[in-house]
C-alpha positions in Angstrom: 0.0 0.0 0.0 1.3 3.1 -0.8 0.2 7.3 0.2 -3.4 7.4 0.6 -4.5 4.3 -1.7 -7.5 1.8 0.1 -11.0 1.4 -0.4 -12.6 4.7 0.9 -16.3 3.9 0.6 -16.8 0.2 0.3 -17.1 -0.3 4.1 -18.9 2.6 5.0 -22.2 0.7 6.4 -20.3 -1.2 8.6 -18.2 2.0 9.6 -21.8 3.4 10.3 -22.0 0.8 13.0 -18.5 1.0 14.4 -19.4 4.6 15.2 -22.9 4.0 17.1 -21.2 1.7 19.1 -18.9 4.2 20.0 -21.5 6.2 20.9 -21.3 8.9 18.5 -24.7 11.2 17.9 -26.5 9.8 15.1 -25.8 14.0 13.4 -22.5 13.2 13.7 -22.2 9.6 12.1 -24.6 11.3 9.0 -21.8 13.9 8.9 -18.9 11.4 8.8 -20.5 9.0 6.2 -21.6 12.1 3.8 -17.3 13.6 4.2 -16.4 10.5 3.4 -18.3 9.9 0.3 -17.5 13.3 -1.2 -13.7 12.5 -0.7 -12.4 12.5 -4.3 -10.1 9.9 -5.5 -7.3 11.9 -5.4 -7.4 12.3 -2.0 -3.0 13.1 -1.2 -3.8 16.0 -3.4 -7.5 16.6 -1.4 -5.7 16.7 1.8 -2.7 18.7 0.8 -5.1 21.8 -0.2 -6.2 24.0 2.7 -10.0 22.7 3.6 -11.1 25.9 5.5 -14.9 24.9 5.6 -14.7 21.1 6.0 -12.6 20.8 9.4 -14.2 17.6 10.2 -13.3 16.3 7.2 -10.0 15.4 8.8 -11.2 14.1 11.9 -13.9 11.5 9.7 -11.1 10.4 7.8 -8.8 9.2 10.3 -11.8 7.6 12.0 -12.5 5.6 9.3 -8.1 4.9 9.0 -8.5 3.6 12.4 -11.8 1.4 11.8 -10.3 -0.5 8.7 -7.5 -0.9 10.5 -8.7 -1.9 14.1 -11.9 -3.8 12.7 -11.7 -4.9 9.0 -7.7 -5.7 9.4 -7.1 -4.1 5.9 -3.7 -1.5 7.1 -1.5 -2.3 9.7 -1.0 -0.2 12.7 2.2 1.3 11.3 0.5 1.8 7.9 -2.5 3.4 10.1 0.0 5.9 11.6 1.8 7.0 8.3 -1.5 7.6 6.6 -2.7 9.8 9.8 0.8 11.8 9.8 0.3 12.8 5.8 -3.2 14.4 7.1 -2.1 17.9 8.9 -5.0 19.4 10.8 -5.1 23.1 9.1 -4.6 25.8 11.8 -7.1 28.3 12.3 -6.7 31.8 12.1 -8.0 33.5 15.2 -6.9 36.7 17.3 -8.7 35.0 20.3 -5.8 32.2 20.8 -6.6 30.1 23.6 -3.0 30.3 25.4 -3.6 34.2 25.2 -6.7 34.1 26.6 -6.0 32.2 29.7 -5.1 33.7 32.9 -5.9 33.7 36.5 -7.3 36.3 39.0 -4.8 36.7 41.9 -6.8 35.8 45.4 -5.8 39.1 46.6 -7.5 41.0 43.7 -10.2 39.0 43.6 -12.7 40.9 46.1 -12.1 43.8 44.1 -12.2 42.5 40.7 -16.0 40.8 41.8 -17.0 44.3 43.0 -16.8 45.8 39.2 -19.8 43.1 38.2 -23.0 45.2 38.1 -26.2 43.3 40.3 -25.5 41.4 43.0 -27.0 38.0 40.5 -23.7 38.1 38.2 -21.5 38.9 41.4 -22.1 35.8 42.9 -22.3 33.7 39.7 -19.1 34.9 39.5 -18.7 34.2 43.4 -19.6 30.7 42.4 -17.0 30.1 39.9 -14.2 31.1 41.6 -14.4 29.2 44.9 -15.9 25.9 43.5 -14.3 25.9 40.0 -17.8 25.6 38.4 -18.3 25.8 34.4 -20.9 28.1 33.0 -23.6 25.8 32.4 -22.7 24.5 36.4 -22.8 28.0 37.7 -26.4 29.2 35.8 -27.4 25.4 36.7 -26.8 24.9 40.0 -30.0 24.5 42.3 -30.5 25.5 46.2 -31.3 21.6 46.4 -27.7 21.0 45.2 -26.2 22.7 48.4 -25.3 20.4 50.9 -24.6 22.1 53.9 -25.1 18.9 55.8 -22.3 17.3 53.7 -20.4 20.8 53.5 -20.4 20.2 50.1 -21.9 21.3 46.1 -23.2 18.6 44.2 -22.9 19.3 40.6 -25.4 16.7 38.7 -24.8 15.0 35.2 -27.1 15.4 32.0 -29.0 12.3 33.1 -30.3 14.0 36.1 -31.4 17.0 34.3 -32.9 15.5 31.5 -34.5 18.7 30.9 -31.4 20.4 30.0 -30.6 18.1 26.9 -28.5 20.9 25.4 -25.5 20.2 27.8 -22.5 18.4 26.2 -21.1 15.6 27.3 -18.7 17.0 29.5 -21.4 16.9 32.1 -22.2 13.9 32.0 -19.9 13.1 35.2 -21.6 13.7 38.6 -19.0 15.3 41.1 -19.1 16.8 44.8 -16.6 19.9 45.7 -16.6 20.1 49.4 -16.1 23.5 51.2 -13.1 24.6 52.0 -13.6 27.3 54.7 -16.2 28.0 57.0 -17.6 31.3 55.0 -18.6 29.7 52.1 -21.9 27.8 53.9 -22.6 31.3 55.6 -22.0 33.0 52.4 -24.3 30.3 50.3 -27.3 30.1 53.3 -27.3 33.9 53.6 -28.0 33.9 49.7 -30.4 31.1 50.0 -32.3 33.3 52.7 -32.6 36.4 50.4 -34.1 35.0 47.0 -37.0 37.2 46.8 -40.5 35.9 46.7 -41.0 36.4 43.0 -38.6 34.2 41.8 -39.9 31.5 40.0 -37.5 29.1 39.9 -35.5 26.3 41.7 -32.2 27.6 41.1 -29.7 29.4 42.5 -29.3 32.6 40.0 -32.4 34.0 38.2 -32.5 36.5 35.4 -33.0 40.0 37.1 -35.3 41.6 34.3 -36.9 41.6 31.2 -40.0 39.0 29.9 -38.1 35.9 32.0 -37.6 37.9 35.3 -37.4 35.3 38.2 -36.9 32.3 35.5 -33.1 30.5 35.3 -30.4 32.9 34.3 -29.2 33.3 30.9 -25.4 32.1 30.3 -25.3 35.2 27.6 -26.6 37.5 30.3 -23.7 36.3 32.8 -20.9 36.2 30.2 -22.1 39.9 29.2 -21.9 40.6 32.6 -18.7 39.2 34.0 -17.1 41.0 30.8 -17.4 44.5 32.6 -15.0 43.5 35.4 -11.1 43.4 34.5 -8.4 41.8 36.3 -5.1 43.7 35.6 -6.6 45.3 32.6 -8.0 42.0 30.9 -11.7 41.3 31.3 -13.2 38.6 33.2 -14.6 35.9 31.3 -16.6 32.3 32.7 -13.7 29.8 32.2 -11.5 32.5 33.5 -12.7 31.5 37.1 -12.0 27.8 36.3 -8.7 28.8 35.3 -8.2 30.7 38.8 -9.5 28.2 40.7 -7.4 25.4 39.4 -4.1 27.4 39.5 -4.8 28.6 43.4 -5.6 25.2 44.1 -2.8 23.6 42.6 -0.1 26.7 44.2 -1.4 25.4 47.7 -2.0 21.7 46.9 0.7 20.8 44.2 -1.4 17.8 44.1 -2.7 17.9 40.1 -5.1 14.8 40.8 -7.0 16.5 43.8 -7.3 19.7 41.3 -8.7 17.7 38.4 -11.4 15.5 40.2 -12.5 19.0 41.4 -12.7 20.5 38.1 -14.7 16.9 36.9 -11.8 16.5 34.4 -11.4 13.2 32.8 -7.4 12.9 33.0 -4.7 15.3 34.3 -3.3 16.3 31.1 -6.9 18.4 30.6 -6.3 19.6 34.2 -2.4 21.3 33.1 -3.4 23.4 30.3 -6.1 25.4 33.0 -2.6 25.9 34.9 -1.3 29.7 34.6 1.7 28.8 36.6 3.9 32.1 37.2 7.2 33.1 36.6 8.0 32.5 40.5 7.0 28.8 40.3 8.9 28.7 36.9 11.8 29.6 38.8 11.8 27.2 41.2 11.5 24.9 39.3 14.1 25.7 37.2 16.5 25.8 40.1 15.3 22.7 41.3 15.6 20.7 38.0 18.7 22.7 37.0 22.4 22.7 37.9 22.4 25.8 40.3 
C-alpha cells in the first residue's frame, strides 16, 4: 500500500455501526458518512489543499483509517500511523488564541475584581465560579437543592439527572461533589439562600433579574455579558477564566494535580495542566530545582 491508496467507501455501512457503538450522535455519524463519500479519489492531493470549511473532514477520515485498520484488518498499525501523519490538521486563524486568553485572577484581587460586576446576580455567579471551579452551564445550573450544607459540600449533577437540559454536552455527563473549603462559604451560600426574593420563580440558584423571563433560570449570555465589565489587571473577566483561577490557586497550595482535576470533573490530568497559569515565580523554582544551580 502506498500514500493514501485503500477502499474509501466500500465499508462505510459497517463504519456506520463502528461509530454508534462508539456512541457517537447519530448527526455526527450522518456527517462522517456524507465527508467520506465526497472525498475525491485523489485524495494526497484533497488533503494537501487548505479545507477551511470542512474541518471535520480530517477528523472522519482518520476515524474511518482507524476502523479498517482496528476492525476490518485491511492496514497495519504502522501503515495506520503514516497515513494519519500525511493528514495535517489546518490551523485556524484566530486573534482570540486560547493560550492568550487564559489567565488567573490573583486571590488578593479578587474581592475587588468581583465588586466591578453590576447586580448582586452576576457577582455571585461569579462568586460561584471562583471558589468551586464551576463551568458556566454549572454556575447558571446549579440548584438551592444541590447545596449540601449537611455534607459541607456542592453537588454538581450530570445530564442524566437533568434531563431537561438536553442541550449540555457531554462533559457533564460526570456527577461530582466539591466540598467547602472554609467555613464562610456555607454562611456565604445560606445567607443567599435566605434572600431570594418571593418572586422568583425558579428552583435555582441565580435567576434573570429583568426583562420577559424575570425570576426564570439565568441566561449564560446575560452572565458572560456581565462578567465582561469586570477586569483583572486590565484583561476582562470571562466564565472559564474563574476555572482557570480556581485550578491554579488550588494547585499553588496543593501541588497535588489529581485532587485539582477530580475537582474540576476532568477526565485525566493532562486536561487539568493546560487550566494551569503557573507564574514566573513557580517557573523559577522549578528551574532551580531541576537545573544545575
Amino acid at each position: 500500500m502506498s500514500d493514501l491508496d485503500y477502499p474509501k467507501v466500500a465499508y462505510l455501512d459497517e463504519y456506520s455501526n463502528y461509530l454508534k457503538t462508539k456512541g457517537r450522535a447519530p448527526r455526527t455519524i450522518e456527517c462522517y458518512i456524507q465527508y467520506l463519500k465526497n472525498i475525491p479519489a485523489e485524495v494526497e492531493e484533497y488533503f494537501s489543499a487548505d479545507l477551511p470549511n470542512e474541518m471535520n473532514v480530517i477528523p472522519a477520515y482518520r476515524s474511518y483509517l482507524e476502523f479498517l485498520c482496528k476492525k476490518k484488518r485491511l492496514i497495519t498499525r504502522g501503515e495506520f500511523e503514516d497515513l494519519k501523519d500525511n493528514i495535517k490538521v489546518p490551523k485556524k486563524n484566530s486573534n482570540n488564541k486560547h493560550s492568550e486568553r487564559k489567565f488567573s485572577v490573583p486571590e488578593n484581587e479578587w474581592g475587588n475584581t468581583i465588586r466591578q460586576i453590576p447586580e448582586s446576580v452576576y457577582k455571585m455567579g461569579a462568586w460561584l465560579g471562583f471558589h468551586f471551579g464551576l463551568r458556566l452551564g454549572e454556575i447558571c445550573h446549579l440548584r438551592v437543592q444541590d447545596i449540601d450544607f449537611s455534607g459541607e459540600q456542592v453537588i454538581i449533577q450530570s445530564r442524566r439527572k437533568q434531563g431537561h437540559q438536553v442541550k449540555w454536552s457531554a462533559k457533564y455527563n460526570k456527577d461530582r461533589q466539591i466540598h467547602f473549603t472554609n467555613k464562610s462559604q456555607a454562611v456565604t451560600l445560606k445567607k443567599w439562600i435566605d434572600s431570594i426574593p418571593e418572586w422568583v420563580k425558579t428552583p435555582y440558584l441565580l435567576w434573570t433579574i429583568s426583562g420577559p423571563r424575570k425570576g426564570l433560570i439565568l441566561q449564560d449570555k446575560a452572565f458572560y455579558k456581565n462578567l465582561r465589565k469586570a477586569k483583572s489587571e486590565g484583561r476582562k473577566l470571562r466564565p472559564h477564566v474563574l476555572r482557570y483561577s480556581f485550578a491554579t490557586h488550588w494547585y499553588e497550595k496543593t501541588k497535588d494535580i489529581k485532587f485539582v482535576s477530580d475537582m474540576l470533573g476532568h477526565s485525566n490530568v493532562a486536561m487539568t495542566s493546560t487550566y494551569l497559569c503557573v507564574g514566573q515565580k513557580e517557573t523559577k523554582a522549578k528551574a532551580k530545582k531541576y537545573g544545575e544551580f
